[in-house]
Backbone as a printed PyTorch tensor [residue, N CA C, xyz], in Angstrom:
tensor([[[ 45.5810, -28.9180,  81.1970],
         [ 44.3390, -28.2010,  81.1690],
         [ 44.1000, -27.5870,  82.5130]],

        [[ 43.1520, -26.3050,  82.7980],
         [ 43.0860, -25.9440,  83.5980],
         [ 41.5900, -25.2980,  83.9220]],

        [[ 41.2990, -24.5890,  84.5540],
         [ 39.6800, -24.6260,  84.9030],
         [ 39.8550, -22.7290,  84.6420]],

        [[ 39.2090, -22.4330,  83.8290],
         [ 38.9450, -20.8390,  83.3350],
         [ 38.1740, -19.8750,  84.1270]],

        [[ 39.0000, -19.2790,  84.5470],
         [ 38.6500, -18.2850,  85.4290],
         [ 37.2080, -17.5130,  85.8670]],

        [[ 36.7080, -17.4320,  83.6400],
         [ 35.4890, -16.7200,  83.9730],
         [ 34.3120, -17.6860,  84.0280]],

        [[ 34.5560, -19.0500,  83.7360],
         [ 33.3290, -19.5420,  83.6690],
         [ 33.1440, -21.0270,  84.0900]],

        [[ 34.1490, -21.5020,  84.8720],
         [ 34.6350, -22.8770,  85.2250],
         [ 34.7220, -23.7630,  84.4750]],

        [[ 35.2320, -23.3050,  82.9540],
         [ 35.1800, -24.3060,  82.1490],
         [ 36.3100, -24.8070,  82.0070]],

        [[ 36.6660, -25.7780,  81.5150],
         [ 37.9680, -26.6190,  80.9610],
         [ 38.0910, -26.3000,  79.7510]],

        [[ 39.4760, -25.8280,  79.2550],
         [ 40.0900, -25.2750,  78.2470],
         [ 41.6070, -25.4970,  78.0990]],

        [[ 42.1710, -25.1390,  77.3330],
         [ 43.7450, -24.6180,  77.0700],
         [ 44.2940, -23.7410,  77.3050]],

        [[ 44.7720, -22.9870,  78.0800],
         [ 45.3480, -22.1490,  78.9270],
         [ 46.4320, -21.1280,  77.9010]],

        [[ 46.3550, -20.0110,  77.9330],
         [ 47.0360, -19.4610,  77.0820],
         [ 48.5120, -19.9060,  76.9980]],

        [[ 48.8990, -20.4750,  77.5170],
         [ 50.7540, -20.6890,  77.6740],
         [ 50.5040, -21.9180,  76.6630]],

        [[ 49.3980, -22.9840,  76.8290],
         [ 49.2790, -24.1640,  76.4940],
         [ 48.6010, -24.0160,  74.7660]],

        [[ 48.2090, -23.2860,  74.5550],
         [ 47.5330, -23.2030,  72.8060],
         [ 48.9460, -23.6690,  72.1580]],

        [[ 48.4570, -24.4010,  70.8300],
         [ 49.4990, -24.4880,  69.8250],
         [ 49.7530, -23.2060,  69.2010]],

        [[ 51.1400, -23.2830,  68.8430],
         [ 51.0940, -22.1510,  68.2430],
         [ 50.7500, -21.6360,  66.7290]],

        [[ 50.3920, -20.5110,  65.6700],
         [ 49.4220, -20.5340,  64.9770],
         [ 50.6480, -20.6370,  63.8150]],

        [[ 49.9880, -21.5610,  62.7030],
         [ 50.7520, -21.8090,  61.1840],
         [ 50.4810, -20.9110,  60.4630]],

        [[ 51.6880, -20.1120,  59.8890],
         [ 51.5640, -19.1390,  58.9580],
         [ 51.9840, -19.3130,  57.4970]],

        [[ 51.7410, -20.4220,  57.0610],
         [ 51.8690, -20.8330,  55.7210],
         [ 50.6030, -20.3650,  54.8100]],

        [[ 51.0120, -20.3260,  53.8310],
         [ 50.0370, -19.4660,  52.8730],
         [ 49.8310, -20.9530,  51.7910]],

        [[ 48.2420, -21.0030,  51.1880],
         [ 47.7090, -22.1660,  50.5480],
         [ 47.0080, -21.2790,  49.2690]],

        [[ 47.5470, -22.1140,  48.5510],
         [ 46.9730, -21.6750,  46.9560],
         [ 46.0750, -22.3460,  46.4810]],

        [[ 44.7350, -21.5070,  46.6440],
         [ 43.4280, -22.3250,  45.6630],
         [ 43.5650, -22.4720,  44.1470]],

        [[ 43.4650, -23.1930,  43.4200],
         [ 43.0740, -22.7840,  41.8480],
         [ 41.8520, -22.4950,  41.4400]],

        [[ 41.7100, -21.4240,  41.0110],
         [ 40.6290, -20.9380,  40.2880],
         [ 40.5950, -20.8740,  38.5980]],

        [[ 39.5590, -21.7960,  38.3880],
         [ 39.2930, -21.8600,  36.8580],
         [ 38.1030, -20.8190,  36.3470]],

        [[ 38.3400, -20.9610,  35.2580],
         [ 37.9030, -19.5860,  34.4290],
         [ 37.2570, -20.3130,  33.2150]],

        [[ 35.7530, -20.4310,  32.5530],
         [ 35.2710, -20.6770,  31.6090],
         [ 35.3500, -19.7500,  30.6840]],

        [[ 35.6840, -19.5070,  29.3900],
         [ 35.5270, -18.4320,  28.2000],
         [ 34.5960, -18.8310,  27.5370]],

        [[ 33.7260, -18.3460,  26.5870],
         [ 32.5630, -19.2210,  26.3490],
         [ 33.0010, -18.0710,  24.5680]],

        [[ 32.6210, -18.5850,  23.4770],
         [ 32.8970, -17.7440,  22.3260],
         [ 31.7710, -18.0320,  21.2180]],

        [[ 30.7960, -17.1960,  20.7950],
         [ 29.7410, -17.3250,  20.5400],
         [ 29.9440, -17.3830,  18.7160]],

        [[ 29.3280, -17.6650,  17.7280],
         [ 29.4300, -16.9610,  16.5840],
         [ 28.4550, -17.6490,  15.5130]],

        [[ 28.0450, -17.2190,  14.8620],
         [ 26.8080, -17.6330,  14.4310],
         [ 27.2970, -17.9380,  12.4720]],

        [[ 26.5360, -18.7600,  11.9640],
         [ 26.6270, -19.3820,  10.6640],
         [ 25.2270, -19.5510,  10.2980]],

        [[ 24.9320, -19.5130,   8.4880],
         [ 23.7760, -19.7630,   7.9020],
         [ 23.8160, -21.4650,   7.4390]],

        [[ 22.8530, -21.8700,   8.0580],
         [ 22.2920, -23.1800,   7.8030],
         [ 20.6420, -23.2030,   7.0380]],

        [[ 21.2530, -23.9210,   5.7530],
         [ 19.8760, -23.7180,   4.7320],
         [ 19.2450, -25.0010,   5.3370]],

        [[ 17.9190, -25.0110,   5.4220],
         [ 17.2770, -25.5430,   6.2190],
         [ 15.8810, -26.0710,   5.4620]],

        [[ 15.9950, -25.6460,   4.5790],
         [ 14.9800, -25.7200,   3.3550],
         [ 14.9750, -25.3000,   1.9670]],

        [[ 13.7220, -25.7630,   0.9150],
         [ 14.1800, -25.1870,  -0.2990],
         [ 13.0600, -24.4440,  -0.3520]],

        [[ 12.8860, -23.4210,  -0.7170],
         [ 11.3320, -22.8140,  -1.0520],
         [ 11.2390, -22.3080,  -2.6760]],

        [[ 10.0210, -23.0850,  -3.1700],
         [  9.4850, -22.6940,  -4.3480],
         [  8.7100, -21.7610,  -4.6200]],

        [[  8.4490, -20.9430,  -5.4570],
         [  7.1490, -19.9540,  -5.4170],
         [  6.5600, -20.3340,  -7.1020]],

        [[  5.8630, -20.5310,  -7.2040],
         [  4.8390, -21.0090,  -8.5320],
         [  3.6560, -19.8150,  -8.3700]],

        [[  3.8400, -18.8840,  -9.6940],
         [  2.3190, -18.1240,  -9.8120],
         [  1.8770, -18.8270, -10.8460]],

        [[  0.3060, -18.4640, -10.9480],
         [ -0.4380, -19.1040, -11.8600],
         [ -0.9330, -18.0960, -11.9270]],

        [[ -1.6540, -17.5750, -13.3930],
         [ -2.6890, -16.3200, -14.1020],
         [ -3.7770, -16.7950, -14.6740]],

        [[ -4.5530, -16.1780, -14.0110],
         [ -5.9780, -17.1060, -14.7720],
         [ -6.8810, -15.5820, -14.8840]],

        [[ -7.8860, -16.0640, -16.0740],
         [ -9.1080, -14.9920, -16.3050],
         [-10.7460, -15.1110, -15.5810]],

        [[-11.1340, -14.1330, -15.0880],
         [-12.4670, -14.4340, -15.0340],
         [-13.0440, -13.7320, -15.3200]],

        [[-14.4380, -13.5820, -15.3290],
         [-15.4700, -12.1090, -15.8640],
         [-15.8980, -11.6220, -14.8910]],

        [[-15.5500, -10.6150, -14.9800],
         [-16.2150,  -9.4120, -13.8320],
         [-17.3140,  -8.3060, -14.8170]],

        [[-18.1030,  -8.1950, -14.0660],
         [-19.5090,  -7.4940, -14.2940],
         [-18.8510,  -6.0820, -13.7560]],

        [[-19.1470,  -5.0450, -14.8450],
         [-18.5850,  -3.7730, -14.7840],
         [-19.8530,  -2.7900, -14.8070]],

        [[-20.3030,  -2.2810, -13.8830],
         [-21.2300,  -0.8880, -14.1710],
         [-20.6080,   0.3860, -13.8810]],

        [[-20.9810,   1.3840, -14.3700],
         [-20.6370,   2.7900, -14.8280],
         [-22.3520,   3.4580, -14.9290]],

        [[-22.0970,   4.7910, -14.6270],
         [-23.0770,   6.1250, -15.1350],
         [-22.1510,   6.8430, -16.5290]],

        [[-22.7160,   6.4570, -17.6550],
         [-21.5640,   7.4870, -18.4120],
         [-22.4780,   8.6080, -18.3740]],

        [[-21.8470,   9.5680, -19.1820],
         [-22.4190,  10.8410, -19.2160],
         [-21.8610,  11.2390, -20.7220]],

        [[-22.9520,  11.6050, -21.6880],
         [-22.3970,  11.9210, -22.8590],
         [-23.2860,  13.3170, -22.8830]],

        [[-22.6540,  13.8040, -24.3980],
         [-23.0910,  15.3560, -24.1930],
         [-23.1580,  15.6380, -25.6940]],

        [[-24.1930,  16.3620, -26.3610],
         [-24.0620,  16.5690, -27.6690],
         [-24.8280,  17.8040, -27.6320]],

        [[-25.0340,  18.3050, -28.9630],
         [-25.1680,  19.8150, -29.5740],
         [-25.8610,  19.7810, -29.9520]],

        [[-27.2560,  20.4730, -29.5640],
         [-28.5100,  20.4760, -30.4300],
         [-28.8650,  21.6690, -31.4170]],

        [[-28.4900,  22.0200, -32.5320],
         [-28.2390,  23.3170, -33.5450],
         [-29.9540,  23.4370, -33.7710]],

        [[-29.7490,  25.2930, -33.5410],
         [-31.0780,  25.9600, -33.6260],
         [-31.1760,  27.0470, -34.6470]],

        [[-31.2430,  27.1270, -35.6320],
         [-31.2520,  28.4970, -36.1870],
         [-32.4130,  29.0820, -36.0290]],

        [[-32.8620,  30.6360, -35.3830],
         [-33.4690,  31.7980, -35.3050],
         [-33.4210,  32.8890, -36.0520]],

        [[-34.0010,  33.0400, -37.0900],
         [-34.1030,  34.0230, -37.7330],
         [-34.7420,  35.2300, -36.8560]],

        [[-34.0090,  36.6680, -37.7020],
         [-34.1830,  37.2610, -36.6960],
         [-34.4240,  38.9950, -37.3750]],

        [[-34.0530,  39.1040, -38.3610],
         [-33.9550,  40.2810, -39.4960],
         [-33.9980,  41.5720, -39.1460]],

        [[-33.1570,  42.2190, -37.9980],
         [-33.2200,  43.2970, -37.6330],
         [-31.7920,  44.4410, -37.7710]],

        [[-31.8540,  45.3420, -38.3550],
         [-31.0800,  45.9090, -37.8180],
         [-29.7000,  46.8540, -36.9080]],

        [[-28.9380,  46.0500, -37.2350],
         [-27.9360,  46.3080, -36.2930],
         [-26.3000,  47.3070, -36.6900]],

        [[-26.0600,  48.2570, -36.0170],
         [-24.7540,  49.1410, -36.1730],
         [-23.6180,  48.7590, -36.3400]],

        [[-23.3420,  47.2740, -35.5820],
         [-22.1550,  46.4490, -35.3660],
         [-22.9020,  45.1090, -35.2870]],

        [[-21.5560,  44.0210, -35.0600],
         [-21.7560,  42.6800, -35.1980],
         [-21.4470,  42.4730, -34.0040]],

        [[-22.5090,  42.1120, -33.5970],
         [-22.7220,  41.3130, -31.8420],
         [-21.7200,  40.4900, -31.6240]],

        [[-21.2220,  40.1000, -30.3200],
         [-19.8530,  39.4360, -29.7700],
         [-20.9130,  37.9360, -30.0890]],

        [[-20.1260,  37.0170, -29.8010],
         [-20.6840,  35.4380, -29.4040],
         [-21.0270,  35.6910, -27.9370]],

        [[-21.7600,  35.5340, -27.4530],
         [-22.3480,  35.5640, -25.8440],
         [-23.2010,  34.0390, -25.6260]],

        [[-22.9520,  33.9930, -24.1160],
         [-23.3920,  32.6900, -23.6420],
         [-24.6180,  32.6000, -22.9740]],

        [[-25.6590,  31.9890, -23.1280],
         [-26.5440,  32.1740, -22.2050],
         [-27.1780,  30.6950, -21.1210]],

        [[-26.8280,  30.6520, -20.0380],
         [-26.6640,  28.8810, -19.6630],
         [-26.3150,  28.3900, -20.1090]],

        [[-26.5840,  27.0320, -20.8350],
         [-25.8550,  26.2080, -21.6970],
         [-25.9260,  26.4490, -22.8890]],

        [[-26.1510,  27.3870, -23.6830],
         [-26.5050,  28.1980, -24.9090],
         [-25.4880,  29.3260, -24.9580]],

        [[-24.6420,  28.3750, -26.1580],
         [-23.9830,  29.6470, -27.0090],
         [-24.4810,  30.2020, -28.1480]],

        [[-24.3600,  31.4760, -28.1660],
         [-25.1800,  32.2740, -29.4770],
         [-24.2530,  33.1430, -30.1990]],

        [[-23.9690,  32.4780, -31.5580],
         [-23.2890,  33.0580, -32.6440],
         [-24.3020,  34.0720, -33.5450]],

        [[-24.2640,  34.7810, -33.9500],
         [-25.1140,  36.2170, -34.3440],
         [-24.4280,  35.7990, -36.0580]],

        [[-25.2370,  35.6350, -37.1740],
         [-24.9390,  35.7220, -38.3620],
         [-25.1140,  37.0890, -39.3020]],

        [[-24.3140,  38.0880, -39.5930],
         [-25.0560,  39.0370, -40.1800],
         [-24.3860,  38.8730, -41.8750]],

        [[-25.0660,  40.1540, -42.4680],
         [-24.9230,  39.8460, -44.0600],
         [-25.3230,  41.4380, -44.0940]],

        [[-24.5530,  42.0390, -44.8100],
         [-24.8720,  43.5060, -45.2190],
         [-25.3390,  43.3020, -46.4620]],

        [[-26.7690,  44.2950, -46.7160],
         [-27.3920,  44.6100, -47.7490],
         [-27.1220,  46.1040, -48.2040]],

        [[-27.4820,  45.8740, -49.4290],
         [-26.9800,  47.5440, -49.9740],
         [-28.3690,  48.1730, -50.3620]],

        [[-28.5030,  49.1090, -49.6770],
         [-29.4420,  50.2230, -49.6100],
         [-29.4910,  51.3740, -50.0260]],

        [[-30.0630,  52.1350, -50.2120],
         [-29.0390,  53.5690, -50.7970],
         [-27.9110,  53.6520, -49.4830]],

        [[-28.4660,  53.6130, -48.6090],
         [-27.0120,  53.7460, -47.5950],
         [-26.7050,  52.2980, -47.1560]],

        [[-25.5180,  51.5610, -46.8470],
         [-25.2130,  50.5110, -46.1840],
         [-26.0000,  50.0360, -44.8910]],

        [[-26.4450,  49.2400, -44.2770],
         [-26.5640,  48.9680, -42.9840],
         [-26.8070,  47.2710, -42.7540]],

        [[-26.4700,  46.7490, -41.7400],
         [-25.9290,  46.0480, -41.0370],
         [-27.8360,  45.2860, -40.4010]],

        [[-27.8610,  44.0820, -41.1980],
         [-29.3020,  43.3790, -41.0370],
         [-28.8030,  41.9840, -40.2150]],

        [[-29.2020,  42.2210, -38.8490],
         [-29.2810,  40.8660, -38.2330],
         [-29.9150,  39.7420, -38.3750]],

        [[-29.2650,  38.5970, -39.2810],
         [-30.3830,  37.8670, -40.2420],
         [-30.6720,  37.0670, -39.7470]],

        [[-29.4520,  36.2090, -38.7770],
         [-30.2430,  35.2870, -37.7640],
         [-29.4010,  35.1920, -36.7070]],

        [[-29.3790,  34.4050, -35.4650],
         [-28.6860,  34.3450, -34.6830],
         [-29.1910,  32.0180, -34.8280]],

        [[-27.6560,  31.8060, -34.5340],
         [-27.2040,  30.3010, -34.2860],
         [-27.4890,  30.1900, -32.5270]],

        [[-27.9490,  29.0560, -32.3420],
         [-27.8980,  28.7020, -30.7230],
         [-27.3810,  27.1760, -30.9640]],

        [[-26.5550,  27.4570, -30.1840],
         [-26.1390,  25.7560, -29.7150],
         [-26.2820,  25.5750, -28.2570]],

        [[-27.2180,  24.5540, -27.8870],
         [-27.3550,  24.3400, -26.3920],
         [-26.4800,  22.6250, -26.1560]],

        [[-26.4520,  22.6150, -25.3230],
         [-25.4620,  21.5670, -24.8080],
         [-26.6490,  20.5650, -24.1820]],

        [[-26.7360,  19.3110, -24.2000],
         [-27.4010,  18.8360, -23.4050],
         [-26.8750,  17.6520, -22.9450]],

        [[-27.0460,  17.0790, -21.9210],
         [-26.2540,  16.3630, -21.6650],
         [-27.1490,  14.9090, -20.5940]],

        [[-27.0610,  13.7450, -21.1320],
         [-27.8510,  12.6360, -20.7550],
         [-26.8890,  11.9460, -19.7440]],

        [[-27.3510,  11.1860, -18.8970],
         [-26.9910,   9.9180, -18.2180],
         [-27.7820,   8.6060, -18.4750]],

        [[-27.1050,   7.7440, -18.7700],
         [-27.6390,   5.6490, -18.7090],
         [-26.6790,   5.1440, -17.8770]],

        [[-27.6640,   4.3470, -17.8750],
         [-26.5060,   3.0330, -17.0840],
         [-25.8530,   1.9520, -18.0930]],

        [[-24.8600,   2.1830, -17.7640],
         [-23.8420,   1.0600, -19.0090],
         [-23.8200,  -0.0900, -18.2180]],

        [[-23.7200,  -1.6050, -18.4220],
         [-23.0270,  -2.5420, -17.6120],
         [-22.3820,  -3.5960, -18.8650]],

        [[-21.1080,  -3.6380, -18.8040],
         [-20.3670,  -5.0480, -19.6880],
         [-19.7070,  -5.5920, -18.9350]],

        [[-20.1110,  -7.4040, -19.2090],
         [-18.7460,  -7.9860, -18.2370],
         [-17.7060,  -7.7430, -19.3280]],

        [[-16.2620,  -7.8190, -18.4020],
         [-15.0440,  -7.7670, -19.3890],
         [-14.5020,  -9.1510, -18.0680]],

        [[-13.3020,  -9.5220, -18.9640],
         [-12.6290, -10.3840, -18.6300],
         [-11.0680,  -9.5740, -17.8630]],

        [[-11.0290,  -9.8800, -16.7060],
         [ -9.8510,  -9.7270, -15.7730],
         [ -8.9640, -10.5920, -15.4510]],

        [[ -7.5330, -10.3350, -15.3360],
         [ -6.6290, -11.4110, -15.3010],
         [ -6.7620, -11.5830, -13.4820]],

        [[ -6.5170, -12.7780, -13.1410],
         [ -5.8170, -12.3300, -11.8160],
         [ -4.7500, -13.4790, -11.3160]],

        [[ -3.8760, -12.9950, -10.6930],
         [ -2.3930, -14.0000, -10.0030],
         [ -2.6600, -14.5610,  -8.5560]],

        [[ -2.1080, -15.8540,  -8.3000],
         [ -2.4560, -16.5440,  -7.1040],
         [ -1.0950, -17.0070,  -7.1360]],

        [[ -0.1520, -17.3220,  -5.7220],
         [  1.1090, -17.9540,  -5.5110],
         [  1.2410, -18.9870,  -4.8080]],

        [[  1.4980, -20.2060,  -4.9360],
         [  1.8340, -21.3040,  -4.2520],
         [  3.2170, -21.5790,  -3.7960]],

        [[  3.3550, -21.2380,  -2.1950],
         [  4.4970, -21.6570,  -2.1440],
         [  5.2290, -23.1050,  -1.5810]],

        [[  5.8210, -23.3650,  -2.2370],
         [  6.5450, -25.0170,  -0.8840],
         [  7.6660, -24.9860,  -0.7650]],

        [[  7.3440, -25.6110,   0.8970],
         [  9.2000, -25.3310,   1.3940],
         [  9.1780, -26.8450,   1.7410]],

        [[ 10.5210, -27.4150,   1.0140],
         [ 11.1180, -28.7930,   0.8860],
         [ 11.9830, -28.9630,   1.7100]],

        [[ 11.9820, -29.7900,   3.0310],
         [ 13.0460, -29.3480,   4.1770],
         [ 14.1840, -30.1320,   3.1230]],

        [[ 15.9850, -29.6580,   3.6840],
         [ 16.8760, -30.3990,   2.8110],
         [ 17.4670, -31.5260,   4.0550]],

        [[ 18.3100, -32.7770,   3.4740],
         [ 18.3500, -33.9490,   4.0740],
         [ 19.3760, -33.1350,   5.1340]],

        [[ 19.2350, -33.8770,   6.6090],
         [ 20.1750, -33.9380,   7.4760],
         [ 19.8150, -32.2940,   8.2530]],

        [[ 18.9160, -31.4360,   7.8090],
         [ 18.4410, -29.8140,   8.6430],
         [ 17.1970, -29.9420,   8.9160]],

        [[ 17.2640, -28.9880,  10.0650],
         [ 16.4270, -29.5920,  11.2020],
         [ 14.7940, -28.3730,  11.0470]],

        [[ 14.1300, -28.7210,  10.1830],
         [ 13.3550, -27.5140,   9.6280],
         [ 12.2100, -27.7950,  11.1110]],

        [[ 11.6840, -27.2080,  11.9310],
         [ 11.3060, -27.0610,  13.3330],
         [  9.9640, -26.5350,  12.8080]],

        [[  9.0750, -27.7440,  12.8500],
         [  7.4490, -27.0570,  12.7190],
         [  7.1070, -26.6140,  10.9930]],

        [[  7.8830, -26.8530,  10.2440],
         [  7.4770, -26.8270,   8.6100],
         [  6.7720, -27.8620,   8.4120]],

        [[  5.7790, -27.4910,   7.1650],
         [  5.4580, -28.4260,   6.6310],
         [  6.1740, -29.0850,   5.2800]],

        [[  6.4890, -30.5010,   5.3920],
         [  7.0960, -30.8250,   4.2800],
         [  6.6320, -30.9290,   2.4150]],

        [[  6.8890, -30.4140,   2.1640],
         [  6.6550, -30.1860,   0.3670],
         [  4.7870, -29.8180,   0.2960]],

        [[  4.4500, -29.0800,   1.0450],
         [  2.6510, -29.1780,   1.0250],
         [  2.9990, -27.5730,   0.7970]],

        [[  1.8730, -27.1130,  -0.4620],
         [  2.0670, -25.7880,  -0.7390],
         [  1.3710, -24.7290,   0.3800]],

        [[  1.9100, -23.9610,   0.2720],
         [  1.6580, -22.8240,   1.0450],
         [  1.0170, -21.4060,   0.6510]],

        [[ -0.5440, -21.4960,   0.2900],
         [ -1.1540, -20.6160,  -0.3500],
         [ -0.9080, -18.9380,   0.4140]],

        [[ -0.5640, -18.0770,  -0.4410],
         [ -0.2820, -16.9300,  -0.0460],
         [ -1.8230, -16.3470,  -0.0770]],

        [[ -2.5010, -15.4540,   0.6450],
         [ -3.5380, -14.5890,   0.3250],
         [ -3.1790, -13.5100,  -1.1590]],

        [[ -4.0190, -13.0970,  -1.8440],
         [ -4.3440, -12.2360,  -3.1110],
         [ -5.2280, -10.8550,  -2.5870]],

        [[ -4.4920, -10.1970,  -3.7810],
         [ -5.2890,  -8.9080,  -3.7840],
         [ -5.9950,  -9.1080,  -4.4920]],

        [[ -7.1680,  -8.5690,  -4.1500],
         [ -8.1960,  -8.8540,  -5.2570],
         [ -8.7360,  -7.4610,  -5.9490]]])
């Protein structure tokens, strides 16, 4: 050993170092593969049971009915030709004529028909009887699967349309 020039320390002197090993060292490196793949596991049984039942429902309505109230108007006039059917509001008017013989022909308007329309509203109400469906379902876990938070064989009411 000898005392180093730059800093008075004690060291190994370059002549004096061992000299350096150039052998090469093999790590092993392992490697995990990991292989994923997925399968169906029945895990339960599920039943569905509907049931149909009737009840009475109360039905109201406005109907609207409509009938024909017949008017005959006599009317004895006159006429060159036979008037069209013409409408007047809810009044249709059929024109009846009948030719009489005169020394000359002519054309006697004997009556005219009116039919007016009229038309009522009531209130109807009948109960009638309606079916309606409700579903119960239960899920039966099966032996040895791992059903996570089910309930066992207790039905499982679905909500209804009503």
């Amino acid at each position: 050993m000898s005392i180093d020039a730059s800093g008075g320390r004690f060291g190994l002197a370059a002549s004096e170092q061992p000299p350096l090993q150039t052998q090469e060292q093999t790590l092993p490196i392992y490697v995990e593969e990991l292989n994923v793949s997925r399968r169906q596991v029945a895990t339960a049984l599920v039943r569905a049971a509907r049931t149909t039942r009737n009840r009475e429902q109360l039905v109201e309505e406005d109907l609207t009915h409509e009938r024909v109230e017949v008017e005959r108007i006599p009317i004895g006039r006159v006429v060159t030709a036979v008037p069209p059917v013409r409408e007047e509001g809810d009044t249709t008017i059929l024109s009846v004529v009948e030719e009489v013989v005169v020394v000359e022909r002519q054309l006697v308007l004997k009556e005219e028909v009116h039919f007016r329309r009229v038309k009522t509203t009531e209130r109807y109400a009948e109960t009638i009887v309606v079916r309606e469906q409700d579903v119960a379902v239960t899920r039966t876990p099966l032996e040895g699967s791992p059903a996570k938070g089910l309930p066992s064989g207790q039905p499982t009411p679905l909500p209804t349309q009503g």
